[in-house]
C-alpha positions as a Markdown table, in Angstrom:
| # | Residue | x | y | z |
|---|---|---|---|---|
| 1 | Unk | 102.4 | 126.4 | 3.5 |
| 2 | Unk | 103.1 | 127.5 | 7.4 |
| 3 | Unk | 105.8 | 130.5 | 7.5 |
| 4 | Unk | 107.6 | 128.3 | 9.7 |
| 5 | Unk | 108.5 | 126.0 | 6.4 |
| 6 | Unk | 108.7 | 129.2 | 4.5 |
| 7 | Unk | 111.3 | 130.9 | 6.7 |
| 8 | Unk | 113.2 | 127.6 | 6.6 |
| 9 | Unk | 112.9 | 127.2 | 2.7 |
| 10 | Unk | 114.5 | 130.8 | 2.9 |
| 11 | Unk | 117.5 | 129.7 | 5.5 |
| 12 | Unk | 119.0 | 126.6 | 3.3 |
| 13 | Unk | 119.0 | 129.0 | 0.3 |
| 14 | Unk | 120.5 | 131.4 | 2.3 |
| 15 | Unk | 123.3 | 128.5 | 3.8 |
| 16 | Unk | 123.3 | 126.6 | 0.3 |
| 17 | Unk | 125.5 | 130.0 | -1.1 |
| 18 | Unk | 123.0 | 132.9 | -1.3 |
| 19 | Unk | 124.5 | 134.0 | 1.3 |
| 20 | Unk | 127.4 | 135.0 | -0.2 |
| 21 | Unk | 126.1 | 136.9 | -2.5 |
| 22 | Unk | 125.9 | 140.3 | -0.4 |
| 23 | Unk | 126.0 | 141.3 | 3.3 |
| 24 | Unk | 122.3 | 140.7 | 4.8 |
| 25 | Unk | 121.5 | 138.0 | 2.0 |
| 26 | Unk | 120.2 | 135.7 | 5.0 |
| 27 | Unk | 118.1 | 138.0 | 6.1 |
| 28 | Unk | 116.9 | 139.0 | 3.0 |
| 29 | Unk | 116.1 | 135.7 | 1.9 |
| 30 | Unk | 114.3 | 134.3 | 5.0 |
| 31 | Unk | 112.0 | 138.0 | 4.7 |
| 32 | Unk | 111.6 | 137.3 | 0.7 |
| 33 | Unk | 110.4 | 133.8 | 1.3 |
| 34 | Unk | 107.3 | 134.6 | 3.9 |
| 35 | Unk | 106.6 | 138.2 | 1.6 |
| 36 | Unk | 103.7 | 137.3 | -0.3 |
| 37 | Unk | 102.3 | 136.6 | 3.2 |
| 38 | Unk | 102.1 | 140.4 | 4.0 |
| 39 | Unk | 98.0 | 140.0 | 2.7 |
| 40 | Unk | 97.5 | 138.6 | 6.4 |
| 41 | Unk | 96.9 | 142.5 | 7.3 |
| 42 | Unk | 93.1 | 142.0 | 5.4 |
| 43 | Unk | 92.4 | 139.8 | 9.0 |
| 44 | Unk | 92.2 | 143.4 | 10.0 |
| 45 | Unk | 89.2 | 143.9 | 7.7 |
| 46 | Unk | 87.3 | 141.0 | 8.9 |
| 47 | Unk | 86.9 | 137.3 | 8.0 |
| 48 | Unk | 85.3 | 137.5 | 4.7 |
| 49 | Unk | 87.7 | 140.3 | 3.0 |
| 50 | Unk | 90.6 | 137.8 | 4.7 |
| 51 | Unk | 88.8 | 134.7 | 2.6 |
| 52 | Unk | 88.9 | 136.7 | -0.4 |
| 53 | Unk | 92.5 | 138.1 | -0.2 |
| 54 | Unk | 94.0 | 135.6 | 1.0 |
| 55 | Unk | 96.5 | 134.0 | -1.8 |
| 56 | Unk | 95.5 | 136.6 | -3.6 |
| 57 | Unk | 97.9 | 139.5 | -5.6 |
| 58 | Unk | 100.3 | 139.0 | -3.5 |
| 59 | Unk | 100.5 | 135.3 | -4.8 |
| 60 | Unk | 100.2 | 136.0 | -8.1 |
| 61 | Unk | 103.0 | 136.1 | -11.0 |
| 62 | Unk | 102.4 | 139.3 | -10.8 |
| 63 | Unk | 101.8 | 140.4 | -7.6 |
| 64 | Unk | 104.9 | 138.4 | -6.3 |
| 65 | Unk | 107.4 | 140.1 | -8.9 |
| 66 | Unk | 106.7 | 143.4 | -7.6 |
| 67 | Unk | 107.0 | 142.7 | -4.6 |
| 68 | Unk | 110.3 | 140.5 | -5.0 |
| 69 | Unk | 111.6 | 143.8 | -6.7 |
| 70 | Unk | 110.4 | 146.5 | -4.9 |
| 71 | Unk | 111.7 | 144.6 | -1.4 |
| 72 | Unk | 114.9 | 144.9 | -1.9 |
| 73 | Unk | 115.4 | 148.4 | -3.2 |
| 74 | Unk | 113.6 | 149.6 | 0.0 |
| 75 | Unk | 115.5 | 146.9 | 2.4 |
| 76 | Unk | 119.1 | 148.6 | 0.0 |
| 77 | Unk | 118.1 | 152.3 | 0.8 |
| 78 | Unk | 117.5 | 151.8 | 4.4 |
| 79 | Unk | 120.8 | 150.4 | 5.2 |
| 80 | Unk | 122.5 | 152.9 | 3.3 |
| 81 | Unk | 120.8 | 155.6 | 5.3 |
| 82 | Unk | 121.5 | 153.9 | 8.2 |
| 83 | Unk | 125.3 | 153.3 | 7.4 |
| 84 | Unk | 125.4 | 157.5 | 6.7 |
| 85 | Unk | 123.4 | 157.6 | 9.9 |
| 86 | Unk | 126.1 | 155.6 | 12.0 |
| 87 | Unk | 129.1 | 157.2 | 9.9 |
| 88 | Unk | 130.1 | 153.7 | 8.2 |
| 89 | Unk | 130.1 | 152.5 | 4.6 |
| 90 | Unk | 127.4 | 150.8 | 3.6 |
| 91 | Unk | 127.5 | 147.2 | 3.2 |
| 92 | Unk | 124.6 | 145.5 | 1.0 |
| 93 | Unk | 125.0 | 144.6 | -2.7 |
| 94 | Unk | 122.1 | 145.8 | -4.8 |
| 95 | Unk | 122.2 | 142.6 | -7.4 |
| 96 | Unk | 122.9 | 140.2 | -4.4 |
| 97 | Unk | 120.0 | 141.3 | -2.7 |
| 98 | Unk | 117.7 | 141.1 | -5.6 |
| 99 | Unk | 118.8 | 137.9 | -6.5 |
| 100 | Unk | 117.9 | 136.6 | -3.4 |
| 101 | Unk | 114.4 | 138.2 | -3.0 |
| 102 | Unk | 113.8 | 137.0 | -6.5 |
| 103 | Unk | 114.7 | 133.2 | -5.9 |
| 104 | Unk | 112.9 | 133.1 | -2.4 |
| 105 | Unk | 110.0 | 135.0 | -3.6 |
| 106 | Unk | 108.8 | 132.7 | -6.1 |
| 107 | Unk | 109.4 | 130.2 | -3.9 |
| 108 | Unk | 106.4 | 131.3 | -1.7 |
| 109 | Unk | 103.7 | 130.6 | -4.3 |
| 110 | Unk | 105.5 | 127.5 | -5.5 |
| 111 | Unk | 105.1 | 125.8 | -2.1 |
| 112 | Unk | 101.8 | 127.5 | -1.7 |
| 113 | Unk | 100.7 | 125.6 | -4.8 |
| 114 | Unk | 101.8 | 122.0 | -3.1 |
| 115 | Unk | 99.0 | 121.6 | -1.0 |
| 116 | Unk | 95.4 | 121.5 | -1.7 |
| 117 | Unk | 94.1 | 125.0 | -0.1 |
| 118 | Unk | 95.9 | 126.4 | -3.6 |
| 119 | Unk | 96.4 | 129.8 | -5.4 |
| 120 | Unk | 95.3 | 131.8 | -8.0 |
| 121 | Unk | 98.8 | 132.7 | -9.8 |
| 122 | Unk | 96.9 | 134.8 | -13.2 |
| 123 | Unk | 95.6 | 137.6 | -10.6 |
| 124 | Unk | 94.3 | 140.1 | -11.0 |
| 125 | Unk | 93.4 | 138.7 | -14.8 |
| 126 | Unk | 92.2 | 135.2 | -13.9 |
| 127 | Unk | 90.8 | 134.5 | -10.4 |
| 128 | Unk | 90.8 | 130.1 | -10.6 |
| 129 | Unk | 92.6 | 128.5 | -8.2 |
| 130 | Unk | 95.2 | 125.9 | -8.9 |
| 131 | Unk | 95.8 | 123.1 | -6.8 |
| 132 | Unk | 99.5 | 120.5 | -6.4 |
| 133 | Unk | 97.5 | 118.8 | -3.7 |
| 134 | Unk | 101.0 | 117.0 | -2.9 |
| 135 | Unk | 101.6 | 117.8 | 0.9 |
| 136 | Unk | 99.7 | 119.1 | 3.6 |
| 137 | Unk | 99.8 | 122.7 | 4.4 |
| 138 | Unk | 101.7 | 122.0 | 7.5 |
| 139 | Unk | 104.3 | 119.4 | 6.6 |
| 140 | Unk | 106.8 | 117.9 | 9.4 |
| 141 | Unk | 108.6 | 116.0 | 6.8 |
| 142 | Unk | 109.8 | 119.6 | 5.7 |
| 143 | Unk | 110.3 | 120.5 | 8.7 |
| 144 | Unk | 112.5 | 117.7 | 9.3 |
| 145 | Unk | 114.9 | 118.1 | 6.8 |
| 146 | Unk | 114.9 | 122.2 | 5.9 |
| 147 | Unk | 114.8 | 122.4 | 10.2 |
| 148 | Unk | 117.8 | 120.0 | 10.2 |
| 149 | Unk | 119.6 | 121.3 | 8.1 |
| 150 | Unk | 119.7 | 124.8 | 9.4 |
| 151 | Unk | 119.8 | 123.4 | 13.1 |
| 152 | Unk | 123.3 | 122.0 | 12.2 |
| 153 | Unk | 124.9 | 124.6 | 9.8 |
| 154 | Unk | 123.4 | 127.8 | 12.3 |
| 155 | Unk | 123.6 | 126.3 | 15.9 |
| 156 | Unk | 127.4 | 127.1 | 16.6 |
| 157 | Unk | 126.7 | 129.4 | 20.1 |
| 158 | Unk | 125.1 | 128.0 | 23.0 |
| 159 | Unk | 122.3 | 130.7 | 22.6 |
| 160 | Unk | 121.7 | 129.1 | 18.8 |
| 161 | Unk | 121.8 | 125.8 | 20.3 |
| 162 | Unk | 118.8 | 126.4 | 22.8 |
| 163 | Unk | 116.9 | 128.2 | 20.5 |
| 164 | Unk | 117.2 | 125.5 | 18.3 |
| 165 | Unk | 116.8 | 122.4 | 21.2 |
| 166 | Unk | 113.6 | 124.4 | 22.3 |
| 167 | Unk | 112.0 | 124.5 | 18.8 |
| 168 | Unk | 112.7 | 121.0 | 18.3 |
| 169 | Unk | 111.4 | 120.1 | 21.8 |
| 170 | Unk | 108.2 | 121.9 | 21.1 |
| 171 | Unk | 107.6 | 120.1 | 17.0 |
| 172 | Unk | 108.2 | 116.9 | 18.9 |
| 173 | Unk | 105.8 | 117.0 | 21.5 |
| 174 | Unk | 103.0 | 118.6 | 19.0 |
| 175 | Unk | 103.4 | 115.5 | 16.8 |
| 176 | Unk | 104.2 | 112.6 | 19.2 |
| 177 | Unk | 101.7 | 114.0 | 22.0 |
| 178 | Unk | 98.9 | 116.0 | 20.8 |
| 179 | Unk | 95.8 | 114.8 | 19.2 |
| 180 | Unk | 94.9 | 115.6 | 16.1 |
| 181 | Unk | 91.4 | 116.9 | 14.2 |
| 182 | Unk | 88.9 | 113.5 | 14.4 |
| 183 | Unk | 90.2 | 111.6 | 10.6 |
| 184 | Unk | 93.5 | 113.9 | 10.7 |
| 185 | Unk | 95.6 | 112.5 | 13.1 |
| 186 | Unk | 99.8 | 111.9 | 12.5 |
| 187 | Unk | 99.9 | 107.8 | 12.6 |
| 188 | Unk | 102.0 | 105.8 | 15.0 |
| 189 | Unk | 104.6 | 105.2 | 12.3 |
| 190 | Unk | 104.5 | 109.0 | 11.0 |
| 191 | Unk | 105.6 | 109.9 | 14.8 |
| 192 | Unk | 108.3 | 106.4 | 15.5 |
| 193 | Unk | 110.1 | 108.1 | 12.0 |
| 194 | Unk | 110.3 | 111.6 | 13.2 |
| 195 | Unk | 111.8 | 111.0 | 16.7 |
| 196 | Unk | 114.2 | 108.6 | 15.1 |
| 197 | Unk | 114.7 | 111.7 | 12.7 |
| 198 | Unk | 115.4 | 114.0 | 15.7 |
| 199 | Unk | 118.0 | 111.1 | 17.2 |
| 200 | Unk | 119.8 | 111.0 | 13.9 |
| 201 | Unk | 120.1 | 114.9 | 13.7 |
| 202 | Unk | 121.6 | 115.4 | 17.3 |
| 203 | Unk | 124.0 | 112.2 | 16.6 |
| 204 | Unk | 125.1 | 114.5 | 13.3 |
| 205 | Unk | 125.5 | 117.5 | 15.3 |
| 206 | Unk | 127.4 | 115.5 | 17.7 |
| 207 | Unk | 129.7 | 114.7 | 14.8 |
| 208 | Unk | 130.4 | 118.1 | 13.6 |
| 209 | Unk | 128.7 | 117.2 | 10.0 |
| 210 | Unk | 128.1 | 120.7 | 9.2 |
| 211 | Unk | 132.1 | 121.7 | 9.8 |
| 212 | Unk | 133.3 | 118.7 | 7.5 |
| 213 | Unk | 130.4 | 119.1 | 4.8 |
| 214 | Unk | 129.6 | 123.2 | 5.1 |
| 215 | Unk | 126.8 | 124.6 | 2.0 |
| 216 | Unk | 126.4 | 120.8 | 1.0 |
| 217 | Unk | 124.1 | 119.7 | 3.8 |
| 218 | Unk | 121.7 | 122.8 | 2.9 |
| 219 | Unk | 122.2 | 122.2 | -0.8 |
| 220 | Unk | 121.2 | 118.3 | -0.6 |
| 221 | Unk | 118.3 | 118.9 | 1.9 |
| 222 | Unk | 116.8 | 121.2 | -0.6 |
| 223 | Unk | 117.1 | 118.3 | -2.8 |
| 224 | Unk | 116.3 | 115.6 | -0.9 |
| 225 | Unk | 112.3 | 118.4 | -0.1 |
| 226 | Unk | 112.1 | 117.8 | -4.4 |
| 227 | Unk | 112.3 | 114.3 | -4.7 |
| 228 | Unk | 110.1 | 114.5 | -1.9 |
| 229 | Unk | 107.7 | 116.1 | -3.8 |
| 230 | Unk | 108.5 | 114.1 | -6.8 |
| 231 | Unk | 107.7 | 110.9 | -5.2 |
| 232 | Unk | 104.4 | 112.6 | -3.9 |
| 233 | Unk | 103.4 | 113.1 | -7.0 |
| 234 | Unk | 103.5 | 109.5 | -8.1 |
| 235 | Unk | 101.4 | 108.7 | -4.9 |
| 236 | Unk | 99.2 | 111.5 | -5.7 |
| 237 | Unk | 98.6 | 110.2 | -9.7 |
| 238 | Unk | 97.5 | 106.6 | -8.3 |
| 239 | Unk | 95.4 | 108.0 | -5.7 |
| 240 | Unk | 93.7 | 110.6 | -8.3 |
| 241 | Unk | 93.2 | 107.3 | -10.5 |
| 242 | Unk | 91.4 | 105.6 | -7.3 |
| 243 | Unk | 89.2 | 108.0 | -6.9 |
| 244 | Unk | 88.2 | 108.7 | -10.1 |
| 245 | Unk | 87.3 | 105.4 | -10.6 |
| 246 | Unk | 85.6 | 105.4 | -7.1 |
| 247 | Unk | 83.5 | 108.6 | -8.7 |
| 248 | Unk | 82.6 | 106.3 | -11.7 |
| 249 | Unk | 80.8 | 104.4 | -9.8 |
| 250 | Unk | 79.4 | 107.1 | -7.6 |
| 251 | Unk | 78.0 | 108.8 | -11.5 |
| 252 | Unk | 76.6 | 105.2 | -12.8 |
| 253 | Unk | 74.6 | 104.4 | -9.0 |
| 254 | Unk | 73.0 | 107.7 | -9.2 |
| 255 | Unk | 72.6 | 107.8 | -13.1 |
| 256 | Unk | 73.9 | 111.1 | -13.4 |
| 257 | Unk | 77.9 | 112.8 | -13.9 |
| 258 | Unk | 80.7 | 113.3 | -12.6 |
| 259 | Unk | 81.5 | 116.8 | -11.7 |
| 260 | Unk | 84.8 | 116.9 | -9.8 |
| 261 | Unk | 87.5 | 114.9 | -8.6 |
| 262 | Unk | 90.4 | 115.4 | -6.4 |
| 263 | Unk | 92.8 | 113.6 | -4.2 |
| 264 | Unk | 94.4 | 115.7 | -1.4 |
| 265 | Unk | 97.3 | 115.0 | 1.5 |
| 266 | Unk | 96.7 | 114.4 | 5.0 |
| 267 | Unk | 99.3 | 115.1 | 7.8 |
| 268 | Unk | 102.4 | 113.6 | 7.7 |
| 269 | Unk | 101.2 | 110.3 | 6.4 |
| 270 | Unk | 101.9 | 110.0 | 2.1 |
| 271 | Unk | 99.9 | 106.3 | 2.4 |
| 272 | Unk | 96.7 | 108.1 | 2.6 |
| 273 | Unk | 94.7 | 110.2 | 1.0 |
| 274 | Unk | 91.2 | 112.0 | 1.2 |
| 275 | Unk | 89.7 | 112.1 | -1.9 |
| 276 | Unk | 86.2 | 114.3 | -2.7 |
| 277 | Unk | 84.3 | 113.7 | -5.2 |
| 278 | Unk | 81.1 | 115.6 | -6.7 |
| 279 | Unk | 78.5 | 114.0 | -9.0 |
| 280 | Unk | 74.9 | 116.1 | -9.8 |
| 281 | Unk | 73.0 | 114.7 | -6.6 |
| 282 | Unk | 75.9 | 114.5 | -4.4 |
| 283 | Unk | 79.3 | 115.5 | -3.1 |
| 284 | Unk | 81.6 | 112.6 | -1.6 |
| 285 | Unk | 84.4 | 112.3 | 0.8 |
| 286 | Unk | 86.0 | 109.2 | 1.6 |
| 287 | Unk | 89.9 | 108.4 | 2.2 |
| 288 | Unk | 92.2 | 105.6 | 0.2 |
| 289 | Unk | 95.6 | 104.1 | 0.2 |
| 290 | Unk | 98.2 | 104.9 | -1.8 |
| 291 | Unk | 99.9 | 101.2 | -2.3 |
| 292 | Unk | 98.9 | 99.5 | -5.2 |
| 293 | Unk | 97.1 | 96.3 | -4.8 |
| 294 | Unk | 94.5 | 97.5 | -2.5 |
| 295 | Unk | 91.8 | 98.0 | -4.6 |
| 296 | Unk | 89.4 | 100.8 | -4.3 |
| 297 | Unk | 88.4 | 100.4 | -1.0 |
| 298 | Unk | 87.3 | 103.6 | 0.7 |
| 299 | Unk | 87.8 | 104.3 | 4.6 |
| 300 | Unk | 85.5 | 107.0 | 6.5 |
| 301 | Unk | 83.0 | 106.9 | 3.9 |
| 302 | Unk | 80.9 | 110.3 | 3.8 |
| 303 | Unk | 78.1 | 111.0 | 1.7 |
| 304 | Unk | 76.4 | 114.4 | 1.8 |
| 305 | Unk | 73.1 | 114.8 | -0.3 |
| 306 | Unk | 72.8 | 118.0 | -2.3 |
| 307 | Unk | 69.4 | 120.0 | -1.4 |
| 308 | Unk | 66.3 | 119.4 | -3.3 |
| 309 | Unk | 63.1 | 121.2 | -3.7 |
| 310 | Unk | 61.7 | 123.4 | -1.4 |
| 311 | Unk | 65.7 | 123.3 | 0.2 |
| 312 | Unk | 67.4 | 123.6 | -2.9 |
| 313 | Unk | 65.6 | 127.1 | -3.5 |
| 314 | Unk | 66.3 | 128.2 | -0.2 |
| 315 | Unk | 69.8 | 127.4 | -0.7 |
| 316 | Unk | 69.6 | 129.4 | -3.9 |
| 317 | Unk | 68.7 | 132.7 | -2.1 |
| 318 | Unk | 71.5 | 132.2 | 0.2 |
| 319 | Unk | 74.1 | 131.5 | -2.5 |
| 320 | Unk | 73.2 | 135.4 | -3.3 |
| 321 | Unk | 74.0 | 137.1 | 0.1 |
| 322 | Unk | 77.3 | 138.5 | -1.0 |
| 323 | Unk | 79.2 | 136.4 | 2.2 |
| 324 | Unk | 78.0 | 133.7 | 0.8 |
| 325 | Unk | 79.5 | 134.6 | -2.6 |
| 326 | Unk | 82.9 | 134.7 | -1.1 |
| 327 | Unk | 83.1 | 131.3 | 0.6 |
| 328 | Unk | 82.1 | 129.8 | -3.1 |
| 329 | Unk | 84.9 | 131.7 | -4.6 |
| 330 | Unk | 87.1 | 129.9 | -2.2 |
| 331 | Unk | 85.3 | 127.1 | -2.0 |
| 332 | Unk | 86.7 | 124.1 | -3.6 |
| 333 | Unk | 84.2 | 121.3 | -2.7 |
| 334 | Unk | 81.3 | 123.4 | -0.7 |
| 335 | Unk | 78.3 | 121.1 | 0.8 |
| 336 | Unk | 75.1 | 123.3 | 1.8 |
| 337 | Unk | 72.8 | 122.0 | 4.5 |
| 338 | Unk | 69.5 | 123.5 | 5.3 |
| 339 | Unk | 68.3 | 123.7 | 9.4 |
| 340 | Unk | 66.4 | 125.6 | 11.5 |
| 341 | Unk | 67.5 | 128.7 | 13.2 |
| 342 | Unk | 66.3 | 129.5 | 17.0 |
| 343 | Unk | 63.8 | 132.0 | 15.4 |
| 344 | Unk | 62.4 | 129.6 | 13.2 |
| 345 | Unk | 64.2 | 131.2 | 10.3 |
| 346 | Unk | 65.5 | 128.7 | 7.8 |
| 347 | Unk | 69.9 | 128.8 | 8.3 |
| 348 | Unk | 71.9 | 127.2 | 5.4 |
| 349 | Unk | 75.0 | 126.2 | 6.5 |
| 350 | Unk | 77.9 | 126.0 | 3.7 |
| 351 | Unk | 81.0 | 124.1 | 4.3 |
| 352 | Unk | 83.9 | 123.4 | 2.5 |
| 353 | Unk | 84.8 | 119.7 | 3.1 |
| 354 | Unk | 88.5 | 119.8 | 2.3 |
| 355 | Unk | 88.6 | 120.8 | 5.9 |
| 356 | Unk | 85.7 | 120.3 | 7.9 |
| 357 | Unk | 82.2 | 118.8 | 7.3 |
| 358 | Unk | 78.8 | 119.9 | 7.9 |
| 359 | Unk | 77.1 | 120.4 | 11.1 |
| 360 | Unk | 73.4 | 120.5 | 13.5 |
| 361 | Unk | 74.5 | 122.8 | 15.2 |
| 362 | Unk | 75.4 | 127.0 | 14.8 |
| 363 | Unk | 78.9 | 127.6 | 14.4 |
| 364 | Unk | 81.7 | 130.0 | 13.2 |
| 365 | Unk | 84.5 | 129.2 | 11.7 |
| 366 | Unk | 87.5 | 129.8 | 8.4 |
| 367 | Unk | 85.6 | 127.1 | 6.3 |
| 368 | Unk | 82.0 | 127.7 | 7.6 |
| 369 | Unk | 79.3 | 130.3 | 6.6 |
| 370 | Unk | 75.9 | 130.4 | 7.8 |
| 371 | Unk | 73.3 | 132.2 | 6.0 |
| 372 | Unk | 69.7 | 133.5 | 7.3 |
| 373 | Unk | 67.3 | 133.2 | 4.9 |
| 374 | Unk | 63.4 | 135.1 | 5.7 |
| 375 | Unk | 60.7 | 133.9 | 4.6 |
| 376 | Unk | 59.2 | 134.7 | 1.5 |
């Protein structure tokens, strides 16, 4: 997920009573929460080393108890040096603090595991990825409810208060406004439910629900993000079932098997989603609905051939140059096109089509890797 929704997962715990656990809890809890996130630095490195660390240790079992441990140790000895430093007692509470880093650390991979990019939580013994494929990785229902509720226990200054107005200003616009990715825009409904959302939160502000209700509007919004995810997941179990039966078919046309399956979440809309599918000749993408009595029927139908032949081969080469050995490590459902480059050189263009699809043309991107291959 976004640190946005990570950083507001780590607020409600904070509000729900972790914050009473020790001086600096909030603080502690909102930094635990976005921790595992600290493998952004590998960006420095360059794309590929990014690709491959990415969700890496630091989202691992592993990887996320150490840090979760050694966090707040180091955040405990700095402010006791400070507090010497300043001449006061020191403040923070050792068990509180690890408490909270624990709690909201796991929570990172957890909600990394909800959507379909996924993570690899047996590092550095097991590198497969595991997928939830419940909600998209940037979420506004989340948003909504984790946002409102720290928006009405937090914003009791007017500075709060506009920080908090501008924020929402600026999610509203993005989702009611801007266009999305061609297949991947937020429907009309998704965006009539989220400013009626917004309404309902200032009319609760208004009425002071936060004073009269205090940990219990953090406590229940936490909640209410579970059942959230539970009633994903029986969305998620009928569109898996759609599109397995969809890849069926897909197997018997071609006469060959079925190699993979998945459904995955778009934006902000749980009545759709984009299913892949990969047989021996093929790889499929194609998007269905998730309310019973529809059928199978599949919307925005793509079909993308796998190479044969003289192609295949070149693709095979390519599949060696050690870039293109990262993006298959990451690559859930990869689709390899062959083309021309401007020297004549044969380019094969891998994609990954959870997120984008192939292309005619040269380009660069997080899901994209070209490959040169010279001629034998």
């Amino acid at each position: 997920m976004d640190n946005f929704t990570h950083s507001l997962v780590g607020l409600a715990a904070a509000k729900a009573g972790l914050e009473r656990v020790s001086p600096y809890a909030t603080a502690v809890c909102v930094l635990a929460a976005n921790l595992p996130d600290a493998d952004v630095a590998t960006l420095f490195a360059g794309r590929y080393v990014y690709l491959e660390e990415h969700r890496g240790v630091s989202h691992s079992i592993a990887g996320t108890l150490a840090l979760s441990l050694v966090f707040p140790l180091i955040f405990y000895g700095v402010e006791r040096l400070l507090a010497r430093w300043r001449g006061r007692e020191p403040r923070a509470k050792l068990k509180g603090l690890l408490l909270c880093s624990l709690a909201l650390g796991a929570s990172h991979p957890l909600l990394d595991w909800t959507n379909n990019y996924g993570v690899r939580p047996l590092l550095p013994w097991d590198a497969r990825w595991l997928y939830g494929d419940l909600v998209f990785i940037l979420d506004p229902w989340i948003w909504l409810l984790l946002g409102g509720a720290g928006f009405l226990l937090t914003a009791r200054t007017t500075r709060r208060t506009s920080v908090w107005a501008v924020l929402g200003l600026m999610l509203t616009v993005a989702i009611v406004f801007l266009p999305g990715q061609r297949g991947m825009t937020i429907p009309v409904a998704a965006r009539v439910v989220w400013v009626a959302g917004v309404i309902l939160l200032v009319i609760a502000y208004r009425l002071d629900v936060a004073r009269r209700w205090g940990a219990a509007v953090a406590v229940v919004a936490l909640l209410m993000v579970v059942c959230y995810w539970g009633a994903l997941s029986l969305l998620h179990n009928g569109a898996v079932r759609r599109a397995q039966y969809a890849a069926r078919q897909y197997a018997a046309d071609e006469g060959g098997r079925v190699l993979k399956v998945a459904a995955m979440p778009m934006p902000a809309d749980p009545t759709t989603w984009r299913c892949a599918v990969e047989t021996e000749r093929a790889t499929y993408r194609f998007d269905v609905s998730s309310w019973e009595g529809t059928g199978i029927e599949r919307v925005n139908e793509r079909r993308y051939e796998k190479p044969r032949d003289a192609a295949a081969e070149v693709v095979r080469r390519a599949s060696a140059d050690p870039r293109a050995q990262v993006f298959l490590g990451f690559s859930r459902f990869p689709v390899a096109t062959v083309r021309r480059g401007a020297g004549g050189e044969a380019v094969v263009q891998f994609v990954d089509i959870r997120f984008t699809e192939p292309s005619d043309r040269a380009r660069s991107d997080s899901f994209t890797v070209e490959i040169p291959v010279a001629e034998k």
